[in-house]
N, C-alpha and C positions, 0 to 999 in steps of 0.2 A: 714979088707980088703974091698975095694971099690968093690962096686957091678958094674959089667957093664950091659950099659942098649943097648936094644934089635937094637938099633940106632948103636952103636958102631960097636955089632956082625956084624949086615949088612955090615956096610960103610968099617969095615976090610976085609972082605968078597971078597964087590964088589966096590971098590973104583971108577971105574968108571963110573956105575951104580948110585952111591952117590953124584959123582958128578956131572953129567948132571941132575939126581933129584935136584940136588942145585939151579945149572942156570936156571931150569924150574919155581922151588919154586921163587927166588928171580926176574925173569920176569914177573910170575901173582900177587906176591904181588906191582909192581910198575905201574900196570896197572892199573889205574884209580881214583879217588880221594881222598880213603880213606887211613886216615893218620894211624902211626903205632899202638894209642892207640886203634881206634876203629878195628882195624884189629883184633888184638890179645883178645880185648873181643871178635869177633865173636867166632875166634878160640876156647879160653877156653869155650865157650858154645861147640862148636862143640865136644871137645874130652872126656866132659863129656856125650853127647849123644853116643856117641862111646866107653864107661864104657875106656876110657886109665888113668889111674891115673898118669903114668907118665907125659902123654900127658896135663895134665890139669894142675898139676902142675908146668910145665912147661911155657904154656903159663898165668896162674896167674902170675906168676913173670914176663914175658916180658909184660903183660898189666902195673904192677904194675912199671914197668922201662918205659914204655912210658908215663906214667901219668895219668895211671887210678886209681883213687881213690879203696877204699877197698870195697865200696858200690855200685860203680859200678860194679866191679866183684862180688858181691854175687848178684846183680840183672841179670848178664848176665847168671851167674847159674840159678838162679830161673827162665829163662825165657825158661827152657828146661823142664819143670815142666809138662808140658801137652804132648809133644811128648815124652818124655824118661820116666815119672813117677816119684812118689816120692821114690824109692829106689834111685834108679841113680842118681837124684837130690841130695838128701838127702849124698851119696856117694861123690858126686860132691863137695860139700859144705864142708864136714870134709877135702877134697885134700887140695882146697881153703885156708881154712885155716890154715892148719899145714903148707902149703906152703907161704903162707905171716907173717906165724910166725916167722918164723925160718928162 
């Protein structure tokens, strides 16, 4: 049985809510010059600061669909290394990769 994730509950929830978060989402990411690879490394550092595993693995696969090498996503990891610590990091890095495994 598929698990549902915490994204779903909401957006079935509050679909309207969901989606004006959308049009918000998708207006600050086209604000300004960076392209969607480097977007989505900042992301994946960010959700690993923020312990989301799903969130991480999540954005390692859309880095890894916009053209980020696999070494750049472990350096976007490791660069959270001094604000988040080596648990989280360390945390960060098993998502990473179970999720560009598989």
């Amino acid at each position: 049985m598929r698990q549902v994730s915490p994204i779903e509950v909401f957006a079935n929830t509050f679909p309207e809510v969901t989606n004006a978060y959308r049009t918000l989402k998708t207006n600050y990411r086209n604000k300004g010059p960076l392209d969607d690879r480097t977007r989505e490394l900042i992301q994946t550092a960010i959700m690993v600061v923020m312990n989301s595993e799903e969130g991480t693995r999540d954005h390692a696969r859309l880095a890894a669909e916009a053209g980020a090498t696999r070494d750049e996503i472990i350096q976007a990891v490791l660069m959270v290394l001094g604000p988040a610590g080596i648990t989280r990091t360390s945390a960060g890095l098993q998502w990473v990769n179970e999720a560009l495994a598989g």
